[in-house]
VOPAGU-2260 file (C-alpha; in pm, 1 decimal, decimal comma):
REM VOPAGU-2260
SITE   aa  ch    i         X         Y         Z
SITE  UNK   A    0    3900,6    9826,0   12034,7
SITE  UNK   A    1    3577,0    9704,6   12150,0
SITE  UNK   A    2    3421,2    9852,1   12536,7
SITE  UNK   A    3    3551,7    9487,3   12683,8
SITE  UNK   A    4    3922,4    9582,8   12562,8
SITE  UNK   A    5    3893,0    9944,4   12664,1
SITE  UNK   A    6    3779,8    9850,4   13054,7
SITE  UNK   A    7    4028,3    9602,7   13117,8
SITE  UNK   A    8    4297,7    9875,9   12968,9
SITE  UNK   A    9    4141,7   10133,0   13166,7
SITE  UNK   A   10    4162,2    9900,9   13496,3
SITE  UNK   A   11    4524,7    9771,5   13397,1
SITE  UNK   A   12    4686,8   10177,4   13356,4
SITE  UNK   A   13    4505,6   10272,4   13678,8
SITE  UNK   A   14    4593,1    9997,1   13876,4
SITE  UNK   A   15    4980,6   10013,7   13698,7
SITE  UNK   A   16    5005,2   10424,0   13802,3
SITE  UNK   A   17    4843,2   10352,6   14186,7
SITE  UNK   A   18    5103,7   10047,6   14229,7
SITE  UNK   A   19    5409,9   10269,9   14118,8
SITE  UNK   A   20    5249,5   10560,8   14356,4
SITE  UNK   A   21    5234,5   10351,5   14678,8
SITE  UNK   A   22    5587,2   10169,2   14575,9
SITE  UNK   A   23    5743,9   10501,5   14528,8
SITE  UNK   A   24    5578,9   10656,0   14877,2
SITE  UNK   A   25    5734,5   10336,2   15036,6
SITE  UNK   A   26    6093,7   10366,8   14899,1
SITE  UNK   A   27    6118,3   10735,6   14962,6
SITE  UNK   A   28    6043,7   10683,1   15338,9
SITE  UNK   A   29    6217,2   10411,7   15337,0
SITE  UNK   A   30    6519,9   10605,3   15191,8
SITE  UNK   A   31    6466,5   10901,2   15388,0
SITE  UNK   A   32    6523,4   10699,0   15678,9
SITE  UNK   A   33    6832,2   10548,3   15603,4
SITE  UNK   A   34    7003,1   10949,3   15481,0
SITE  UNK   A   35    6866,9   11133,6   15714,6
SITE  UNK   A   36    7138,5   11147,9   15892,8
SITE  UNK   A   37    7356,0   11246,2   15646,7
SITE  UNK   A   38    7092,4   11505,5   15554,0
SITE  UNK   A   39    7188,5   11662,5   15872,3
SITE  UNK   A   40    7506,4   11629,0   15889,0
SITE  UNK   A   41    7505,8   11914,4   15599,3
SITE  UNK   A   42    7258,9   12076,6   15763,4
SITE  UNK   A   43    7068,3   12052,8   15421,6
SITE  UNK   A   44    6706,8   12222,5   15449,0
SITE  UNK   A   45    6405,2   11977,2   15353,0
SITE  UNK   A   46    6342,0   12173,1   15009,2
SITE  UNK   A   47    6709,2   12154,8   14869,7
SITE  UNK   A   48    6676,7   11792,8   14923,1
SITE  UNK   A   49    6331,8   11740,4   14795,4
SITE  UNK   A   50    6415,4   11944,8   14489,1
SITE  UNK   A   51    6800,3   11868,8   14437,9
SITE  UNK   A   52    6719,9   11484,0   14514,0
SITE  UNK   A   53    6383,8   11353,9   14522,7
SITE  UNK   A   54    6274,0   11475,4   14226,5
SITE  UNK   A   55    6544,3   11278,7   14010,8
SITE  UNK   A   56    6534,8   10983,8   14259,0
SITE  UNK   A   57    6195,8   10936,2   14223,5
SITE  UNK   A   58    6156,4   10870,8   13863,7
SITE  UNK   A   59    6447,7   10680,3   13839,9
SITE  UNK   A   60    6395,6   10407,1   14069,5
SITE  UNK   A   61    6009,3   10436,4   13937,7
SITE  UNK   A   62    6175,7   10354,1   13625,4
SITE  UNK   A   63    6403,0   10138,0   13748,1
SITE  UNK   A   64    6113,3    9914,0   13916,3
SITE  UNK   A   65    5861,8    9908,0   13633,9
SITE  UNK   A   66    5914,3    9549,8   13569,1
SITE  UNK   A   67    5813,5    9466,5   13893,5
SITE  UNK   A   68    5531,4    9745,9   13921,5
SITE  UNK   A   69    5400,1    9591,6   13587,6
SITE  UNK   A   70    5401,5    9274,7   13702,7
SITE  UNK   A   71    5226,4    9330,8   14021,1
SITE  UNK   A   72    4941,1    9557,5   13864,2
SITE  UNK   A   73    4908,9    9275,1   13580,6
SITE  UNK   A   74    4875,7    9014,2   13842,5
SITE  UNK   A   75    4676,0    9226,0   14074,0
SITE  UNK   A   76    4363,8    9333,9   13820,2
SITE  UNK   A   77    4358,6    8990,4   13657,5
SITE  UNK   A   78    4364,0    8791,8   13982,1
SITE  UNK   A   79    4090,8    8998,1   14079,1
SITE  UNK   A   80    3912,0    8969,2   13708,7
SITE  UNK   A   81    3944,3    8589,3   13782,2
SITE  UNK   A   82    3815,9    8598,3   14130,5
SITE  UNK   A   83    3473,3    8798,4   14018,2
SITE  UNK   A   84    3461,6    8576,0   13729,0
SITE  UNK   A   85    3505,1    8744,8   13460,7
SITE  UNK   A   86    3753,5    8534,2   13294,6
SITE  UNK   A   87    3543,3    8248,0   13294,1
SITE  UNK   A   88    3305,5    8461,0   13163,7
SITE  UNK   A   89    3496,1    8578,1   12883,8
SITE  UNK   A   90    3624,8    8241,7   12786,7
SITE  UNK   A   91    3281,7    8080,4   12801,6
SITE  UNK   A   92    3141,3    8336,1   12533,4
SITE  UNK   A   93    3434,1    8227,2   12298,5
SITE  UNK   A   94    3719,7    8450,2   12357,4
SITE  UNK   A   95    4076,2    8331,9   12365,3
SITE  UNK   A   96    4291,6    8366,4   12643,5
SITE  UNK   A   97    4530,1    8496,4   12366,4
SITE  UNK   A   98    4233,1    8764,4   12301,4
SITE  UNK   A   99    4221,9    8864,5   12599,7
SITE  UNK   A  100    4553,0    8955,4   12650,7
SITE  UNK   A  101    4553,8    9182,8   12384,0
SITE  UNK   A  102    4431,0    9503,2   12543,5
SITE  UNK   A  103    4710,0    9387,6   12833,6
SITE  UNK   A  104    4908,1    9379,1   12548,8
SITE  UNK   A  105    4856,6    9763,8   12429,2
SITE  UNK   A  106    4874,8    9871,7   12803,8
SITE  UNK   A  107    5208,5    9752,6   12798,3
SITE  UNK   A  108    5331,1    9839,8   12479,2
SITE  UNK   A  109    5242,2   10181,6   12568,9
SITE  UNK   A  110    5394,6   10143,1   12935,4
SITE  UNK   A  111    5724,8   10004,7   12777,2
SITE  UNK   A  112    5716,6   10328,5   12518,5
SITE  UNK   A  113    5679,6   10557,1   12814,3
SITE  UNK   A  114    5969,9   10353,0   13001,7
SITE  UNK   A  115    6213,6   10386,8   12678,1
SITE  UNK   A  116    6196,1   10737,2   12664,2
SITE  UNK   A  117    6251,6   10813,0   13055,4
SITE  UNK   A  118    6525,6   10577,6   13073,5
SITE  UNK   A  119    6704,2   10693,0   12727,8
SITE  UNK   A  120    6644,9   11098,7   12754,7
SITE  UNK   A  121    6442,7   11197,7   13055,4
SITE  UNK   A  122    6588,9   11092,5   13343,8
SITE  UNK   A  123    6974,3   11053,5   13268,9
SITE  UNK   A  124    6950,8   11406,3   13301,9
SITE  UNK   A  125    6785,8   11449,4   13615,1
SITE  UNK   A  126    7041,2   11203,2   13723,4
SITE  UNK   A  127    7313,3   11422,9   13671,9
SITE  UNK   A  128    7229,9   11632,3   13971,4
SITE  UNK   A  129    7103,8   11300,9   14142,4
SITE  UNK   A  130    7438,1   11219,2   14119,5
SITE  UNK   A  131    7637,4   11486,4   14214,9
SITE  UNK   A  132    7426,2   11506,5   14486,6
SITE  UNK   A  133    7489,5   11156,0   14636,6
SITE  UNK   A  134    7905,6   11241,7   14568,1
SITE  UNK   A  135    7876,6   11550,2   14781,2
SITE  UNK   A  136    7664,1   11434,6   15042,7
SITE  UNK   A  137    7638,1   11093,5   15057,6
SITE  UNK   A  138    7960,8   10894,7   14936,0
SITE  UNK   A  139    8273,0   10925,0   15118,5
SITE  UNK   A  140    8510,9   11173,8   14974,8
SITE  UNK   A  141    8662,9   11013,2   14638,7
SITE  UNK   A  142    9038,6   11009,8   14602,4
SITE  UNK   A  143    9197,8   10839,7   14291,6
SITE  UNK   A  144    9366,8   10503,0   14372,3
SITE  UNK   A  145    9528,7   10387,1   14037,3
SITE  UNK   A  146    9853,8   10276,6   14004,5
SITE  UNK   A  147   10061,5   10233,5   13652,4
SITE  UNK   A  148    9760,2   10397,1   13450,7
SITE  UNK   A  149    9771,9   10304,7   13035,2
SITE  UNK   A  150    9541,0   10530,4   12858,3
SITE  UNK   A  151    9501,1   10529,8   12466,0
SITE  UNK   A  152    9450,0   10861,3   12357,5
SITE  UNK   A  153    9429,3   10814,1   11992,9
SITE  UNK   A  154    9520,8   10525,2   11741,3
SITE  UNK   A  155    9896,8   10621,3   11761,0
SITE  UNK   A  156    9910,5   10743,3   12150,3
SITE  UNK   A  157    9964,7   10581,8   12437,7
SITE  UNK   A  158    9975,4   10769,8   12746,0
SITE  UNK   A  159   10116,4   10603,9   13085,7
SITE  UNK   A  160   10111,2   10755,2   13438,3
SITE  UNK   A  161   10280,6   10572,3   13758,3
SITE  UNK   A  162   10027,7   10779,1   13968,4
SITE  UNK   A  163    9809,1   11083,8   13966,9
SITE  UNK   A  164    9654,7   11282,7   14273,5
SITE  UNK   A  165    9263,1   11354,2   14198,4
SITE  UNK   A  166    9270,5   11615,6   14468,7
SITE  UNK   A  167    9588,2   11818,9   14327,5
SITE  UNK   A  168    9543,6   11753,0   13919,0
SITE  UNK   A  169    9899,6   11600,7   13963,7
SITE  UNK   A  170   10064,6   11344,5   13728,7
SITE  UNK   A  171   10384,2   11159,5   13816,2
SITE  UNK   A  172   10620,2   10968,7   13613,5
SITE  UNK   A  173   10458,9   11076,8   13296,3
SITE  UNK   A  174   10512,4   10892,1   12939,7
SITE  UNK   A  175   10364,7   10992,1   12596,8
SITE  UNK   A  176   10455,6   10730,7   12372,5
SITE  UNK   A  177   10351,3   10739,6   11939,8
SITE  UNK   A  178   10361,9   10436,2   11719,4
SITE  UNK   A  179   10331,6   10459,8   11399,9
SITE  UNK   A  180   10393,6   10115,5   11209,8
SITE  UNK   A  181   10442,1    9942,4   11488,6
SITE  UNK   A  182   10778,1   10172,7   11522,6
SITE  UNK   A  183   10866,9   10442,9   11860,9
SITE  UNK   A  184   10814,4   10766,9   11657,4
SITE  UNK   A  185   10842,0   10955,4   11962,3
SITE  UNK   A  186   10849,4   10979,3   12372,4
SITE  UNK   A  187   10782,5   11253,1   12599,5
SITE  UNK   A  188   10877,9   11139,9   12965,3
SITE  UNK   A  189   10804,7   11399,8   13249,7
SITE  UNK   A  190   10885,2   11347,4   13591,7
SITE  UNK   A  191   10568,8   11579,2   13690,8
SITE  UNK   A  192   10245,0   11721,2   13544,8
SITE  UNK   A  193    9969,7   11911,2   13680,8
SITE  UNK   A  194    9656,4   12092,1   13518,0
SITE  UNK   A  195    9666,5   12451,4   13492,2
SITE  UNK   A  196    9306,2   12534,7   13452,9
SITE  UNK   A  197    9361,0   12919,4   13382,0
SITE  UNK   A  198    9456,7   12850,2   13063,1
SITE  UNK   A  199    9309,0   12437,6   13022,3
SITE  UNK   A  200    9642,2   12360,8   12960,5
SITE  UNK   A  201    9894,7   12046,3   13087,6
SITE  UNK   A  202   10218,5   12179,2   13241,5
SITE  UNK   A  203   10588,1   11930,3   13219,7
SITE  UNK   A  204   10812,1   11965,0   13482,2
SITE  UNK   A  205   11185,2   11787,9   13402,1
SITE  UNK   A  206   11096,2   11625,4   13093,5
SITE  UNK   A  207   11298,6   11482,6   12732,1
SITE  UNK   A  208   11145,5   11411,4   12429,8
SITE  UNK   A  209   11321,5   11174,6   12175,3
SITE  UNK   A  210   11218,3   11160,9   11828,7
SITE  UNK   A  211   11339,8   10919,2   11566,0
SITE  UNK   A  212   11321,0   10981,9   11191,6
SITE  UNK   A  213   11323,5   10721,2   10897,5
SITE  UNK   A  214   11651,2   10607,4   10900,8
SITE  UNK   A  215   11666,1   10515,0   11360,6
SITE  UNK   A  216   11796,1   10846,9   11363,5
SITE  UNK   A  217   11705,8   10970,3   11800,0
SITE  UNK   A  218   11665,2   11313,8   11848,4
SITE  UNK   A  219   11665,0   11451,7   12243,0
SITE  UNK   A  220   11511,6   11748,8   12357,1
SITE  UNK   A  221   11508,1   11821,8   12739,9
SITE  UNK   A  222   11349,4   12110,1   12918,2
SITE  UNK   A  223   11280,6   12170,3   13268,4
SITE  UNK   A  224   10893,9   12352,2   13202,5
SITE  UNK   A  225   10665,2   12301,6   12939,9
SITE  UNK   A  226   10282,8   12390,5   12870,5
SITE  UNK   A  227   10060,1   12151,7   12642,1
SITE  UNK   A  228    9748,9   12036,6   12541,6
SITE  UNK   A  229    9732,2   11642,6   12567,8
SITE  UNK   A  230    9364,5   11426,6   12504,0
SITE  UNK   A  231    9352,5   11346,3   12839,7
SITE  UNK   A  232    9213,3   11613,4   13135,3
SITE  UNK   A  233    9123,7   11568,3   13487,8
SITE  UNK   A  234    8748,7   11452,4   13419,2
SITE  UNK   A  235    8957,2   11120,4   13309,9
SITE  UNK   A  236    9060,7   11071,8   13654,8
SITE  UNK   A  237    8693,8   11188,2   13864,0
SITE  UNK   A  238    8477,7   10978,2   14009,7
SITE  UNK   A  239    8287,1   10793,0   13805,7
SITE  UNK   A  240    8023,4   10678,6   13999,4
SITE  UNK   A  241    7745,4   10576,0   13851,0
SITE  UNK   A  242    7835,1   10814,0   13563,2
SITE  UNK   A  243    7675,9   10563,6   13266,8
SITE  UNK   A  244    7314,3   10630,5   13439,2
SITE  UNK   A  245    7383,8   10993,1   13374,8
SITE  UNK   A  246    7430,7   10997,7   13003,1
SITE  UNK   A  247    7165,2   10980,1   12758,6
SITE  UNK   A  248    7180,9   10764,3   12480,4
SITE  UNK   A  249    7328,7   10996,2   12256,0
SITE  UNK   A  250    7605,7   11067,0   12540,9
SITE  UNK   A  251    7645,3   10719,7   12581,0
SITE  UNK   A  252    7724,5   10605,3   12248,8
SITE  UNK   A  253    7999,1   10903,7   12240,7
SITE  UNK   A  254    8084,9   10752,2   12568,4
SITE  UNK   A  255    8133,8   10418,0   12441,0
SITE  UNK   A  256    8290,8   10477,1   12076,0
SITE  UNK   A  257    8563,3   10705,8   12338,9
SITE  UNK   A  258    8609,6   10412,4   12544,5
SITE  UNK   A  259    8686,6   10169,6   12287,1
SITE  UNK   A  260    8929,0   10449,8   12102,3
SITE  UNK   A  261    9097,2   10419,6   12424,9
SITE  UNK   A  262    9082,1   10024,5   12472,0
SITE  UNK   A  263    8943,7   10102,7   12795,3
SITE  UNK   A  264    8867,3    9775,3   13003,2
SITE  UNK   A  265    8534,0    9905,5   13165,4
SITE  UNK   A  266    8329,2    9994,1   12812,5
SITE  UNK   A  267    8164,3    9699,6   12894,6
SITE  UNK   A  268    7939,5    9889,3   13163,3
SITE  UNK   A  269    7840,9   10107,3   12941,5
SITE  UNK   A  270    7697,8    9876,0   12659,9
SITE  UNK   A  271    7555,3    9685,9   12920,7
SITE  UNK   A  272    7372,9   10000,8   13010,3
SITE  UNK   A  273    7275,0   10052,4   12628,4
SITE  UNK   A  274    7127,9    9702,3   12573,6
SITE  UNK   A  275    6949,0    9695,5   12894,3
SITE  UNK   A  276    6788,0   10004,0   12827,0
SITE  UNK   A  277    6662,4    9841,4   12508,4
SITE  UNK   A  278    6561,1    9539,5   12642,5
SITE  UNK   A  279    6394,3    9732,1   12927,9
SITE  UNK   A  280    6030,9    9743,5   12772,1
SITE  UNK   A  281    6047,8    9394,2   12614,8
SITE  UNK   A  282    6084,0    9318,2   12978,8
SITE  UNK   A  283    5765,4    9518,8   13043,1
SITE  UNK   A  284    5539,4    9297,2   12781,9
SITE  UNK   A  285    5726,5    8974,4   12878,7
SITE  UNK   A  286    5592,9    9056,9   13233,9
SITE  UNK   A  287    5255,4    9115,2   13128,3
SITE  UNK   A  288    5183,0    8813,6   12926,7
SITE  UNK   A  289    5314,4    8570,6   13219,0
SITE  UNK   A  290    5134,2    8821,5   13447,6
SITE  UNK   A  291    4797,2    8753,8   13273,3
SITE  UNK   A  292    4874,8    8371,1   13227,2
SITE  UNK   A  293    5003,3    8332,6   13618,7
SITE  UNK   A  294    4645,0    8526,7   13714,0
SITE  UNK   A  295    4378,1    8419,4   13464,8
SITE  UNK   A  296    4268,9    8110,8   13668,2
SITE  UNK   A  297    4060,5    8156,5   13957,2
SITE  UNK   A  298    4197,8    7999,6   14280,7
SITE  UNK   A  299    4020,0    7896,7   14596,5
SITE  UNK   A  300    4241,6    8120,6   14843,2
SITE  UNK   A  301    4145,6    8401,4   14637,3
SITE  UNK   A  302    4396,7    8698,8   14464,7
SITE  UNK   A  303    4611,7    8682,3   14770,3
SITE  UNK   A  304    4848,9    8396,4   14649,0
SITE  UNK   A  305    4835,4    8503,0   14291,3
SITE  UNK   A  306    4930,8    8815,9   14422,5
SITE  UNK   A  307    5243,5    8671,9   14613,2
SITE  UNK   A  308    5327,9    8427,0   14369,4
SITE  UNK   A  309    5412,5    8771,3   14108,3
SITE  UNK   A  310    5611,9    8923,2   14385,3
SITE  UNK   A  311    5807,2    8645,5   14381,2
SITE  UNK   A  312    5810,7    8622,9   14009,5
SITE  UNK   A  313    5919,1    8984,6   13957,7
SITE  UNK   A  314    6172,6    8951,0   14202,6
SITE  UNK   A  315    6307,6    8668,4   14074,4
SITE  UNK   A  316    6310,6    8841,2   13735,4
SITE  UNK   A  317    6541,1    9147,0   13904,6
SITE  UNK   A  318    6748,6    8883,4   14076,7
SITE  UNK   A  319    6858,9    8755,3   13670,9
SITE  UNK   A  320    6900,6    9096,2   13573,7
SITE  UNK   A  321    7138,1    9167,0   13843,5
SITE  UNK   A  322    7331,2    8897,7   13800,0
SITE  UNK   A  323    7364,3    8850,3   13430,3
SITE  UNK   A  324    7482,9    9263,9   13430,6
SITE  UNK   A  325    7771,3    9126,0   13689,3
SITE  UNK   A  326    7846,1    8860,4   13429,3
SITE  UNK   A  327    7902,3    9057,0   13146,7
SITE  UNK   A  328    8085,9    9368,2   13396,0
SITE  UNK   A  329    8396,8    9096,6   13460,3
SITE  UNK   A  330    8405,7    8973,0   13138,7
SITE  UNK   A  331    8210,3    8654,9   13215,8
SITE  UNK   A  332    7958,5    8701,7   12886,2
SITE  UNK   A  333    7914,7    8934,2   12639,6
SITE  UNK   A  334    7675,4    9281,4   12685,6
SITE  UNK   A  335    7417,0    9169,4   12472,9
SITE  UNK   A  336    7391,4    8811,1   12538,9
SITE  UNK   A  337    7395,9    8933,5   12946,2
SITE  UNK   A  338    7096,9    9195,1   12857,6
SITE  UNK   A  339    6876,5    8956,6   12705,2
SITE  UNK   A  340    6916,7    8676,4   12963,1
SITE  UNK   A  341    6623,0    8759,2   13137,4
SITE  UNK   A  342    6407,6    8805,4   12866,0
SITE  UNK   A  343    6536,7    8513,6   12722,4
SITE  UNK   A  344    6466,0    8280,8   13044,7
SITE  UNK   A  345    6119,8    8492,2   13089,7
SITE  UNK   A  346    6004,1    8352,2   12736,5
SITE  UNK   A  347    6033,4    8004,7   12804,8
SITE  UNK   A  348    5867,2    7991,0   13145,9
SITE  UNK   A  349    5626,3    8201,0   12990,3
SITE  UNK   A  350    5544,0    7977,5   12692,0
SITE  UNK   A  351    5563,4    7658,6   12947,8
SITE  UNK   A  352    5320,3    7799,2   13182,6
SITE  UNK   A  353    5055,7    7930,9   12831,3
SITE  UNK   A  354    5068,3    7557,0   12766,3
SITE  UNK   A  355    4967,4    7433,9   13087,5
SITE  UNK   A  356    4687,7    7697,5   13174,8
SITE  UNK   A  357    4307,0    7657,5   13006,6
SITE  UNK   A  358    4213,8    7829,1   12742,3
C-alpha cells in the first residue's frame, strides 16, 4: 500500500471507531432514560446494571448499527476529502475513482471481519445475560399462552398437549403418539403431567397406553402414576425472547437442525438470523463503496448535505432490512432471499449512482 492508501485508511478507521463512540454514548443515555425507572423499581445499584447490562448492550447494538456507523464515517471523511480537494486532486494526477476506493475497500473488509466474529461468537454470549436481564427486569412476567401444542419429538413421535402452565411445569391432556409406516404403533394419553426436577424426570397422572402389534392386535395398559423421560422439558415451553440473538453460530445451527426435527413453524427466525449474520459485512463494503461514490464530489453547501444525504441512506438501508426479516418471519419469502434483499437493492443503486458520478 502506498502512504496515499495508508492516510486515507488511517482517517477512515479513526473516524469509523469515533462515530461508533459518540453513537454508542448517545443510545446509552438515551436508553438509560427510558429504564430508569425500571432500574429502580428493583432497586438495582448503578454497577450491577453497568456490568450485568451495559456491557453486553453496548456491543451489540454497536454491532447491530455498524452499517449505519460505516456509512456515516465513509461519507463523513470523504465529504470532507472532497471539500479540501483532495479528490480532485487525486483524480487529476491519474487515479481512478475505482483506485481510490481501494484502501476504503480494506478498511472495510477488515471492519466487516471484525463485525463477523462479534456477531457469530462474541457477543451472543454476552447476550445471554443481556437477556436474562431484560426478562427479569424489564419484560413483564412471561406466562405460556399456547393452546393445542403439536411438538415432533423425533421422526416417529408426535407429542400433543391441550395446555401447559409455564409457572407450575404442568401438562394437561397429554398424548404421545408413534408412527411407524404411516401405522399407530402406540399412544400414551395422560390426563396430567408435571416435571419433577429432583430426579429430571416427567411424571403421568391417570394415563393408558395402547400398543398394536403386526397383525392390529391393541394392547391397553392403564396406571394411575408413572415417571418418564420424554424429548421434551420445560426449556420447550420458556420464554423465548429474543433467544436466536443468544446462540452462537454453532448453537444456532443445533438450534435450527432441532427445529426442523421437530417441524417447528418458527425455524424460520432462526435462519433468518444465520443468513443475516452472513450477509452482515457484505453490508459493511456495500456501504462503503456507495459511501465513497455518494461523497467523492465536492458540493457547494459543503459536507453538511453529503453528510445528511448518508443518514438518510443508511437509514433507509435498516428500514429494508427490517422489513425483508418480517417477510421471511410470516412466511412471505424465503430466509435467504429476505437476507440478501438489501444487499441486493444496495448493488444496483450503487452501480447506478458509479455510472453517473466523474471519474
Amino acid at each position: 500500500m502506498k502512504k496515499l492508501d495508508l492516510y486515507i485508511l488511517k482517517k477512515f478507521l479513526v473516524t469509523y471507531f469515533f462515530v461508533v463512540l459518540m453513537l454508542m454514548l448517545v443510545i446509552t443515555v438515551i436508553d438509560i432514560t427510558e429504564k430508569m425507572e425500571d432500574f429502580m423499581k428493583h432497586n438495582l445499584s448503578a454497577w450491577f446494571v453497568l456490568v450485568e447490562y451495559y456491557f453486553a448492550f453496548i456491543p451489540y447494538m454497536a454491532n447491530l448499527l455498524s452499517p449505519i456507523t460505516i456509512f456515516i464515517a465513509t461519507i463523513f471523511v470523504t465529504a470532507n476529502l472532497a471539500a479540501r480537494t483532495e479528490i480532485i486532486a487525486m483524480l487529476s494526477s491519474g487515479m481512478s475513482l475505482v483506485r481510490i476506493m481501494f484502501p476504503y475497500l480494506i478498511g472495510s473488509i477488515l471492519v466487516g471481519l471484525l463485525v463477523f466474529y462479534m456477531g457469530g461468537w462474541l457477543i451472543p454470549h454476552g447476550n445471554k445475560a443481556r437477556v436474562d436481564f431484560e426478562k427479569k427486569y424489564i419484560k413483564s412476567t412471561y406466562f405460556f399462552e399456547g393452546k393445542n401444542v403439536h411438538i415432533k419429538t423425533s421422526p416417529t413421535s408426535y407429542v400433543y398437549l391441550e395446555s401447559y402452565n409455564s409457572e407450575l411445569n404442568v401438562g394437561y391432556q397429554f398424548t404421545l403418539e408413534t408412527i411407524a409406516d404411516n401405522k399407530l404403533v402406540s399412544k400414551l394419553k395422560a390426563g396430567r403431567i408435571y416435571w419433577n426436577d429432583s430426579i429430571k424426570k416427567w411424571h403421568l397422572e391417570e394415563f393408558f397406553i395402547r400398543r398394536f402389534d403386526n397383525n392390529g392386535n391393541e394392547e391397553v395398559f392403564r396406571g394411575r402414576d408413572r415417571d418418564t423421560t420424554l424429548s421434551i422439558s420445560p426449556k420447550d415451553f420458556q420464554d423465548t425472547y429474543m433467544l436466536y440473538e443468544t446462540f452462537d453460530m454453532g448453537e444456532l445451527n443445533n438450534q435450527i437442525a432441532m427445529l426442523k426435527s421437530r417441524g417447528s413453524e418458527n425455524v424460520d427466525t432462526y435462519i433468518v438470523e444465520k443468513y443475516q449474520r452472513i450477509t452482515y459485512p457484505f453490508s459493511i463494503i456495500i456501504l462503503t463503496m456507495i459511501g465513497v461514490i455518494a461523497s467523492s464530489r465536492k458540493s457547494r453547501e459543503g459536507a453538511g448535505l453529503t453528510i445528511a444525504f448518508g443518514f438518510l441512506l443508511a437509514f433507509v438501508y435498516i428500514i429494508f432490512m427490517i422489513t425483508s426479516r418480517s417477510l421471511a418471519n410470516v412466511g412471505g419469502i424465503g430466509p435467504l432471499l429476505a437476507s440478501w434483499i438489501p444487499n441486493i437493492v444496495f448493488i444496483f443503486i450503487g452501480l447506478f449512482m458509479y455510472g453517473r458520478v466523474p471519474k
